[in-house]
LOTOR-623614 format. One record per residue (C-alpha): residue in one letter; x, y, z. Coordinates in steps of 0.5 Angstrom, whole numbers, plus 500, padded with zeros to 3 digits. Example, Ala and Ser with C-alpha at 12.3 -4.5 7.8 and 13.67 -1.06 7.14 Angstrom:
BEGIN
A525491516 S527498514 
This chain:
BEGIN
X119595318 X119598324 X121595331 X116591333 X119592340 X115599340 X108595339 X108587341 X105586347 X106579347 X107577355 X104571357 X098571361 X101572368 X096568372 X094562367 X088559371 X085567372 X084566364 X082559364 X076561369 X075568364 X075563359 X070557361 X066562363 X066565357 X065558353 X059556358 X055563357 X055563349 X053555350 X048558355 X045562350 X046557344 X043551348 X037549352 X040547360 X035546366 X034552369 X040550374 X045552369 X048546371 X050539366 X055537360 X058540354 X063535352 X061535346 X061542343 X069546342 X066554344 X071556338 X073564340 X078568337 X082565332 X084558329 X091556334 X097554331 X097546332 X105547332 X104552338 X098548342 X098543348 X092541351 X090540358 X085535362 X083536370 X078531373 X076533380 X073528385 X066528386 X068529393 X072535393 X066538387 X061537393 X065540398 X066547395 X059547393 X057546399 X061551402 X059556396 X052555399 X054557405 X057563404 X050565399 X045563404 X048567409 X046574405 X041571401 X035576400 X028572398 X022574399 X018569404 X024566408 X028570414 X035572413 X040565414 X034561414 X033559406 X033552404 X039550400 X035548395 X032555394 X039558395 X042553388 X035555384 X036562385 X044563385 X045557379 X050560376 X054565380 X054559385 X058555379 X062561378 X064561385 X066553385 X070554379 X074560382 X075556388 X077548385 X081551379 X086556379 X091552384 X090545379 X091549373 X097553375 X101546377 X098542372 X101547367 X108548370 X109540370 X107541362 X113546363 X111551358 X109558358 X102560356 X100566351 X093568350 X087565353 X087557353 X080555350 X075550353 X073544349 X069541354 X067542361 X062539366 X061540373 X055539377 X054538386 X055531387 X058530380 X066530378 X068537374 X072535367 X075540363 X079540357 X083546355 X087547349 X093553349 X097556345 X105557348 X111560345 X116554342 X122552345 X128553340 X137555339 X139561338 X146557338 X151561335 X147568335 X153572337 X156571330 X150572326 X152580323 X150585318 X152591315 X153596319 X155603316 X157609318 X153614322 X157621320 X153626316 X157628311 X157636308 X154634303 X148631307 X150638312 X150643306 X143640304 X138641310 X142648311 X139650303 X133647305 X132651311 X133657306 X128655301 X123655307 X125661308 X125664301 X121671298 X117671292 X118679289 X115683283 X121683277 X120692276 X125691270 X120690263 X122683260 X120677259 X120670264 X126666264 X127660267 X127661274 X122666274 X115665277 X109667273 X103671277 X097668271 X090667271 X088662266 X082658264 X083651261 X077647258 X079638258 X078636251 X073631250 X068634255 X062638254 X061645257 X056641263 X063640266 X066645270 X073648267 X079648270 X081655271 X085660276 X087667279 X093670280 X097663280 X105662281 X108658275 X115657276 X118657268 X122650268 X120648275 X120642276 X114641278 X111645272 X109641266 X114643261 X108644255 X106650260 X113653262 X114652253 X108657253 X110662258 X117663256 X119670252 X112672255 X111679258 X107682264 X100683260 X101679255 X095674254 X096667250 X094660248 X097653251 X095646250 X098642255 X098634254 X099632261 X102626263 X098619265 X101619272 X099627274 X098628281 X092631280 X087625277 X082630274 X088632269 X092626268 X092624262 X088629260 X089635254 X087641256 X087649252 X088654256 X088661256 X093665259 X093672262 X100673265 X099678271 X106679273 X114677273 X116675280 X123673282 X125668288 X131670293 X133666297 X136669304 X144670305 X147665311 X148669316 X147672323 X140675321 X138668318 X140665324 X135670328 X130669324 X130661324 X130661332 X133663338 X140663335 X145669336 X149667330 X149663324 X155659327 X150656333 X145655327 X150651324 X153647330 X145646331 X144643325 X150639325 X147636332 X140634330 X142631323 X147626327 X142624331 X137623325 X142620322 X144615327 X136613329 X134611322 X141608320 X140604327 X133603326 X134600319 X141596321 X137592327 X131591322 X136587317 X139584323 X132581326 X131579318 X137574318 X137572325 X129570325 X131566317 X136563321 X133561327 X126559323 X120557330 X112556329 X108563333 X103562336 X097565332 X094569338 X100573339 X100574330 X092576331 X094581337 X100584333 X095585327 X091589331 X096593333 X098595326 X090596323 X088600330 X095604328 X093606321 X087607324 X088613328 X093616322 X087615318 X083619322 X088624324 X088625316 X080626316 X077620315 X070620319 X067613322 X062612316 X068612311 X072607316 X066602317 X066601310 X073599308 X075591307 X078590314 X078582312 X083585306 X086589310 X088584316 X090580310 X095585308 X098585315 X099579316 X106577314 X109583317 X104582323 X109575323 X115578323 X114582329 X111576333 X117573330 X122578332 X120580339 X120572341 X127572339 X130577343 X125575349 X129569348 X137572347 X135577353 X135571357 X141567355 X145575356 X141575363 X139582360 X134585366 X130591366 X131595373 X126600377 X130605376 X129604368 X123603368 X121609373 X125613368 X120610362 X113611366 X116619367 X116619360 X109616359 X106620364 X108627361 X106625354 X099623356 X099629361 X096625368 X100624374 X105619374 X101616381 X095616376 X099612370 X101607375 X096605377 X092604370 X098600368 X098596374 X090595373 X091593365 X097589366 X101594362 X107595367 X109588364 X109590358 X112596358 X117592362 X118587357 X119593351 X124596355 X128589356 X126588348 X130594347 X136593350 X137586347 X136589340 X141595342 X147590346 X146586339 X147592334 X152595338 X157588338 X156589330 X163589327 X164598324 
């Protein structure tokens, strides 16, 4: 599992009643166009829950119901009308002289928009804080009435992330291993390096293949059991290496002992689990034409390799090079992996209810992710519109948890360990995002601003240091 704390964007929405406003609008746009009201826009919908978005986690959901006065609802409309009959362009009526009435017909639902706007946010926001709970998502409205003259009603239901202890997380550990990179991990990548580097040459010497050799064939192959319709399975100048093991070893048997101009038969029965579907399973007779004799070489570990690879002036400064970057592959995967088993045992130990619009946001996620390396791999719009993405959502699903579930924790550890992100920091981490994105980093600011991401950036960064300050406290 990958650390959540690159992907969660889970802050809670930085101006609650801004979302309930988005919210109710919302909810009466959708009755608007599923019920008949009077021409107005105006009347009561407390029957009807505008369902958007997901099933909330009850665990998870605290409702909320304001009333406002008659009064006070009559005050802002009049002031709303005020400020429409002021600009209001109506054929037949000069500027600033257009009946109330008029003006109400005509502007309906921006006027109630207007009045929304005006009487709401600061109530919700104190009626929240007394909750004393932090909302995520967008609350969903299940009733709401508002009308001149009339009291505005309007109930909300919210998700919000759950009190809980961490009591005791300092003495949670895990195994930590060693990050050192041993010679035997050294002397591998070193004889990959030569491997990439490796020369196939012609064998001048007149003998017969032996493993180790690559044969140059051409062949033909006709699938037991299927007609002549099918197309056969043939190849030009193809190498095989003799006893590889990537080689079924049928063809290996065939060629061996043979010479360069020998033509033979083979039958290979290739294993159910063959890379190739076409072949796997399949009994296949071949003939074969052996072209030539061909020898592998690898280079020599020396300066001229070390030239070859790189800027290096020698094979010592390759070597040191090499060292450096397998330490430092070695500590990111053996950290990455240590913290995912330490976020496994705190989250079992410290069990909470998520909210299921962060679950649902976090799947999202992880499907627009593998969405982006499908078509990076070549898969077209048509060929994704027909995957099962209820399937695939399913299938996201409980690693989606552990993340939300993850990022919670170390939101709420950040906390107890008064861990903050400086602008310094954060200044540092939008350099970065500016250079891989290729835009200025006053242009990056200003998106991020917009969007609500400088939040989110803020807040992965403080996630990050939690999970390192965790990982560094673990016992060697």
């Amino acid at each position: 599992m990958s650390s959540p704390t690159d992907t969660l964007e889970n802050t809670p929405h930085p101006d609650a009643a801004e979302a309930a406003n988005q919210s109710i609008e919302q909810g009466h746009e959708q009755a608007d166009h599923d019920h008949d009201h009077d021409e107005h826009g105006h009347g009561q919908e407390p029957e009807h829950d505008h369902q958007h978005g997901p099933v909330l986690n009850p665990d998870c959901t605290r409702e909320l119901v304001l009333d406002i006065a008659a009064e006070e609802v009559s005050k802002a409309y009049g002031k709303v009308v005020g400020n429409y009959k002021k600009h209001a362009k109506i054929p037949g009526f000069r500027a600033g002289k257009v009946p109330d009435s008029v003006v109400k017909r005509r502007y309906a639902g921006e006027i109630r928009k207007d009045v929304i706007e005006g009487l709401l946010p600061e109530r919700f926001n104190k009626a929240v804080l007394e909750l004393g709970v932090k909302p995520v998502g967008e609350p969903r409205v299940t009733e709401l009435t508002v009308d001149d003259g009339q009291p505005l009603h309007v109930k909300a239901v919210f998700e919000f992330i759950p009190d809980f202890s961490i009591e005791g997380y300092q003495s949670v550990t895990v195994e930590k291993p060693p990050v050192e990179i041993t010679e035997e991990e050294f002397a591998r990548e070193i004889e990959q390096l030569r491997e990439s580097r490796a020369t196939v040459e012609p064998v001048e010497e007149d003998r017969a293949l032996v493993d180790g050799d690559w044969a140059q064939i051409t062949y033909t192959g006709e699938i037991a059991g299927e007609g002549a319709a099918e197309p056969p399975v043939a190849g030009e100048d193809t190498l095989v290496e003799i006893g590889g093991k990537d080689t079924v070893e049928a063809f290996s048997a065939a060629l061996r002992g043979a010479k360069a101009g020998q033509e033979l038969k083979a039958e290979v029965i290739y294993p159910a689990d063959y890379a190739e579907p076409k072949l796997a399973g399949k009994t296949v007779a071949y003939n074969v034409e052996v072209k030539a004799i061909k020898k592998r070489t690898l280079p020599g570990l020396d300066d001229d390799f070390a030239k070859e690879l790189g800027a290096y002036e020698s094979f010592s400064e390759l070597e040191n090079r090499v060292r450096e970057h397998l330490q430092n592959r070695k500590r990111r995967s053996v950290e990455g992996e240590t913290k995912d088993r330490l976020f496994a045992v705190l989250t079992e130990r410290y069990p909470f209810p998520v909210p299921e619009s962060l679950v649902q946001e976090q799947i999202d996620a992880r499907l627009e992710r593998g969405l982006r390396a499908l078509a990076a791999q070549g898969m077209d719009t048509e060929q994704m519109r027909k995957l099962d993405f209820a399937r695939l959502r399913a299938a996201q699903r409980d690693g989606a948890i552990a993340e939300v579930k993850t990022s919670v924790l170390l939101d709420r550890i950040a906390l107890e360990e008064k861990i903050d992100v400086s602008d310094e920091e954060l200044d540092h981490e939008l350099q970065l995002a500016a250079l891989q994105s290729r835009e200025s980093i006053e242009a990056l600011t200003a998106r991020l601003t917009a969007d609500g991401g400088l939040a989110r950036i803020r807040e992965q960064l403080r996630r990050e240091k939690t999970a390192s300050l965790l990982y560094e406290r673990l016992p060697a």
